[in-house]
C-alpha positions as CSV (number, residue, x, y, z in Angstrom):
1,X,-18.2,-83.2,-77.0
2,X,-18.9,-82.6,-73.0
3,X,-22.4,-83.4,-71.5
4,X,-23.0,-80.2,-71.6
5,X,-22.3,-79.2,-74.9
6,X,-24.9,-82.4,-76.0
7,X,-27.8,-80.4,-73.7
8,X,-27.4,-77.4,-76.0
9,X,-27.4,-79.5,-78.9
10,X,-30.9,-81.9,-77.7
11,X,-32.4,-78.3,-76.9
12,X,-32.1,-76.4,-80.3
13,X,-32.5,-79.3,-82.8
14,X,-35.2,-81.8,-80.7
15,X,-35.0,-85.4,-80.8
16,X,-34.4,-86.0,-84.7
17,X,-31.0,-84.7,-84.7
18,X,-29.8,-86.2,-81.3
19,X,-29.1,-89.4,-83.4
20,X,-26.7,-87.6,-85.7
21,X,-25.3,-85.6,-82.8
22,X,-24.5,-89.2,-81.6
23,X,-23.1,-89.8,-85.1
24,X,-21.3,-87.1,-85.2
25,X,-19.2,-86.5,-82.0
26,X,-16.6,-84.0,-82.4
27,X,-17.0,-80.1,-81.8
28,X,-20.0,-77.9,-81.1
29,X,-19.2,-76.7,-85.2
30,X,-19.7,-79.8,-86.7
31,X,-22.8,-81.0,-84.6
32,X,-25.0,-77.3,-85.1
33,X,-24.5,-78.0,-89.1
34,X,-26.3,-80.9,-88.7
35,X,-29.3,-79.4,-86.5
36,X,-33.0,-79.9,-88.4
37,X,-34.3,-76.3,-87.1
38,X,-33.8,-74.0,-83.9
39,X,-35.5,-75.2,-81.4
40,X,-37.8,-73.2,-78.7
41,X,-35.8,-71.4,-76.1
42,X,-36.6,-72.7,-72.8
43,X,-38.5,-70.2,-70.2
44,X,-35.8,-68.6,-68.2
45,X,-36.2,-70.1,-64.5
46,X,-37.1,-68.5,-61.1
47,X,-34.3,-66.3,-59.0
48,X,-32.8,-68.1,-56.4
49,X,-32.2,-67.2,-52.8
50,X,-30.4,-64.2,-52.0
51,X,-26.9,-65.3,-50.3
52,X,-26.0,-64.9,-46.6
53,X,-24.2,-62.0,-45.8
54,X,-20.4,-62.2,-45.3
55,X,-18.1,-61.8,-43.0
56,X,-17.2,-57.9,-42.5
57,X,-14.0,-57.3,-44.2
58,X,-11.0,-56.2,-42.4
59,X,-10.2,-52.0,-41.6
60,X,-9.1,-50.4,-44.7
61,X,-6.3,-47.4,-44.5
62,X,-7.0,-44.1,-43.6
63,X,-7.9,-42.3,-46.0
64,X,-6.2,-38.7,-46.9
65,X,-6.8,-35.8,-44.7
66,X,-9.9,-33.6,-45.9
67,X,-9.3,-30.0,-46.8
68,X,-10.1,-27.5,-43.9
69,X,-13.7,-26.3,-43.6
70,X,-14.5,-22.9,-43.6
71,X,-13.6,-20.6,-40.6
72,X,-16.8,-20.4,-37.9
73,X,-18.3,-17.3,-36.6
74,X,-16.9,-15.6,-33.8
75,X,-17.7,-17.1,-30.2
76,X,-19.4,-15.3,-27.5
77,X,-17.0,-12.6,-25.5
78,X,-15.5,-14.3,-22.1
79,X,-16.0,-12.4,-19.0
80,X,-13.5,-9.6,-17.6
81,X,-10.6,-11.7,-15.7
82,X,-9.1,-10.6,-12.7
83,X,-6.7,-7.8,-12.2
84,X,-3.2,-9.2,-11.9
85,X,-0.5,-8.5,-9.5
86,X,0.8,-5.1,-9.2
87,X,4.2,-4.8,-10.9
88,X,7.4,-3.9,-10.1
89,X,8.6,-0.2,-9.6
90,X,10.0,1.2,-12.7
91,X,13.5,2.6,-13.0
92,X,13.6,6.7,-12.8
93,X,13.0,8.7,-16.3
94,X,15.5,10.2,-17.5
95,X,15.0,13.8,-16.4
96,X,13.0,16.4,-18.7
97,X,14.0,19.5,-20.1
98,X,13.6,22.9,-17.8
99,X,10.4,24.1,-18.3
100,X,9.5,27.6,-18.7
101,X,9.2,30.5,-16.1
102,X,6.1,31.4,-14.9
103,X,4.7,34.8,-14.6
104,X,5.4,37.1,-11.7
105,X,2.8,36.3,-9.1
106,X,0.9,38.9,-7.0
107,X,3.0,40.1,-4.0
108,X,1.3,39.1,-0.9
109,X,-0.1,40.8,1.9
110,X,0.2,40.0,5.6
111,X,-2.6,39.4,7.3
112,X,-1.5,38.3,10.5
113,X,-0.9,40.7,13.8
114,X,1.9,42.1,14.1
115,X,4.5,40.3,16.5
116,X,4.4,41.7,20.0
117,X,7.7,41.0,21.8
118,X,9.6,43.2,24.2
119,X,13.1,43.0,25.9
120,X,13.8,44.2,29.1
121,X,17.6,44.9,30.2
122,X,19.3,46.4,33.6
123,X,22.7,46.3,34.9
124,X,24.0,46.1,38.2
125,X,24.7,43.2,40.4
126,X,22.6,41.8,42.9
127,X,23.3,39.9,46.0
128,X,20.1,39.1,47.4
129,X,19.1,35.0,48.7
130,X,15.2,35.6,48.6
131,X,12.6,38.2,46.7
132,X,12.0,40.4,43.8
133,X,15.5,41.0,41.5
134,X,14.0,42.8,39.1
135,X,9.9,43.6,37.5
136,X,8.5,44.8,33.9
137,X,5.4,45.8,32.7
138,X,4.3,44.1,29.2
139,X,1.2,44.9,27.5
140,X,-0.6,41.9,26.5
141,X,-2.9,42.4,23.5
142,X,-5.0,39.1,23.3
143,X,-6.6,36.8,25.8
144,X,-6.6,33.5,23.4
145,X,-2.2,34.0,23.5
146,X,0.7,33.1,25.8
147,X,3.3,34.4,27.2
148,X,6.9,33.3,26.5
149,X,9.2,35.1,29.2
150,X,13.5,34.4,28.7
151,X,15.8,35.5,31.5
152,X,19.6,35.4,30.8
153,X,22.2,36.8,33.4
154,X,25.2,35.3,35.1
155,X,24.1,33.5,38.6
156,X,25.9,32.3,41.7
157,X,25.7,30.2,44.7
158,X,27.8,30.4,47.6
159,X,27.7,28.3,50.6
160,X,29.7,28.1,53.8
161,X,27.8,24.9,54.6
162,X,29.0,21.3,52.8
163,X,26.4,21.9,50.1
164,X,23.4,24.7,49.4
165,X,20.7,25.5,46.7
166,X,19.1,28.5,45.5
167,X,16.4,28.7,42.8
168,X,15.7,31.4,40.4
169,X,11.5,31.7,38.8
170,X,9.3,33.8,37.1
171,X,6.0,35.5,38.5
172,X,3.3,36.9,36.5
173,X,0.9,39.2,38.4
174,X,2.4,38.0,41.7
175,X,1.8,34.4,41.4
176,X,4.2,32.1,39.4
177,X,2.6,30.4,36.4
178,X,0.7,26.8,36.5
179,X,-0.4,26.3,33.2
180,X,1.4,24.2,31.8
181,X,4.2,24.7,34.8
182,X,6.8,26.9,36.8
183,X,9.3,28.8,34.8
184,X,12.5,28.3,37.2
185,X,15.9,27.1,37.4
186,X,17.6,25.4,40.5
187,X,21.8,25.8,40.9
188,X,23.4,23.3,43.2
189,X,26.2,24.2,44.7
190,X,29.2,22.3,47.2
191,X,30.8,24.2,49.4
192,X,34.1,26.8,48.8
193,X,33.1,27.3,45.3
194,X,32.2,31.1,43.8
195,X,31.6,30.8,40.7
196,X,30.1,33.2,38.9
197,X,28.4,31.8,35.2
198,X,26.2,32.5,32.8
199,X,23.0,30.8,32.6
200,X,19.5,31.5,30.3
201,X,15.9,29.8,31.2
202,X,12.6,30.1,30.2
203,X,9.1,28.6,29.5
204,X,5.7,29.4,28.4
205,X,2.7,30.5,30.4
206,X,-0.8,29.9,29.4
207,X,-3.9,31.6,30.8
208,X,-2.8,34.9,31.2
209,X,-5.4,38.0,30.5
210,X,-5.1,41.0,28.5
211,X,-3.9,44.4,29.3
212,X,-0.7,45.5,31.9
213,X,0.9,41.8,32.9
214,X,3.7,42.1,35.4
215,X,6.7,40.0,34.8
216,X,9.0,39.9,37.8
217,X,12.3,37.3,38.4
218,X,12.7,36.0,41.7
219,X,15.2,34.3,44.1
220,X,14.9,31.8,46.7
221,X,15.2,28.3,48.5
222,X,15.1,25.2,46.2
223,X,12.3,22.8,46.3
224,X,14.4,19.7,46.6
225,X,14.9,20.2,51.0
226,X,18.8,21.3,50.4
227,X,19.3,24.7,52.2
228,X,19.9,27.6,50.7
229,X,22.7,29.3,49.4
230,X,24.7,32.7,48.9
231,X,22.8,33.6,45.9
232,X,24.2,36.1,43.4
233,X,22.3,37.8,40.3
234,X,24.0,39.9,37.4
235,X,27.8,39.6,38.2
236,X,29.6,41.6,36.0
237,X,27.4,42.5,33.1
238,X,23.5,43.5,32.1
239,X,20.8,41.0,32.7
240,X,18.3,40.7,30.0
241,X,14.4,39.2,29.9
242,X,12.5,38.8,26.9
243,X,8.5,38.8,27.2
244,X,7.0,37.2,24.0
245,X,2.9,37.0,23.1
246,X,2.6,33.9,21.3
């Protein structure tokens, strides 16, 4: 029997049976069938201490991923970004079908003046260096207008000298026309040669009043110093002029 075991023993039977506990060592059995009487339990004693804490363990594994929560309300709108680059240029459509004809529209009327243009012809030759070759009348119907005058005719300069010049120009009303210039040509000429071409000038002339206009073509020196020639005017044909209010 342990030490332990004889405690129990001393505790439930008291001192009478510790003698025949000592008599009769062997197993717990045989010593509790010789107990007198149960003893009185002893009073249970006072709690001890708690422990100390221990050491913190190590980092278990991590654990299984939780199920997804429940989808959140909708955030707050962004603001408006900025507009991107322009794009490229798109290939051409293919092109649509032929669309349908429209209705006759009204025919128009013409509100403007009627033109007012005049040609002026005469035949004959004329062999004169300097002055009047020939002068029309036009009838100019508006103040705010101009005058476009054409001259065509086949012209020629003669000259016995090494070289010569002779100009042909427009007059209107006696004086030739400034705004915005002269209306003129200028033939130079070497010596020996006669020839006889045809040649068409003309110009506009601003600042010209209403009513009877005289037109007149002229023929003199040049305006470049060279002296003047043989001069020749409607060789072989009509000579024409052609007074336009613009």
């Amino acid at each position: 029997m342990t030490f332990a075991t004889l405690c129990l023993l001393v505790a439930a039977c008291g001192t009478s049976c510790l003698t025949r506990a000592h008599a009769y060592e062997g197993t717990e059995e045989n010593a509790n069938e010789h107990c007198c009487i149960p003893g009185v339990p002893c009073i249970p004693g006072r709690d001890g201490k708690p422990g100390r804490p221990g050491n913190t363990g190590p980092r278990g594994p991590m654990g299984a991923p939780g199920n997804p929560g429940a989808i959140g309300d909708d955030g707050v709108p962004g603001r408006p970004g900025n507009n991107g680059n322009p794009g490229s240029k798109g290939n051409p459509g293919p092109q649509g079908p032929k669309g349908e004809s429209g209705e006759k529209g009204i025919s128009g009327v013409c509100q403007c003046p009627s033109r007012n243009i005049q040609q002026y012809v005469w035949t004959g030759g004329d062999g004169r260096d300097a002055g009047r070759i020939h002068e029309v009348t036009f009838t100019k119907q508006r103040t705010n207008s101009s005058l476009r005058v054409s001259v065509t005719s086949n012209l020629r300069i003669l000259t016995q000298k090494s070289q010569g010049c002779s100009r042909w120009y427009i007059e209107i009303n006696n004086s030739e026309c400034k705004t915005p210039a002269t209306i003129a040509v200028q033939i130079f000429q070497l010596a020996d040669q006669n020839r006889h071409s045809p040649h068409t000038f003309e110009g506009m002339c601003d600042r010209v009043d209403a009513g009877d206009v005289r037109v007149g073509l002229y023929v003199g020196s040049c305006t470049d110093g060279n002296p003047r020639g043989d001069a020749y005017t409607g060789y072989g044909g009509p000579s024409r002029m052609i007074i336009e209010e613009i």
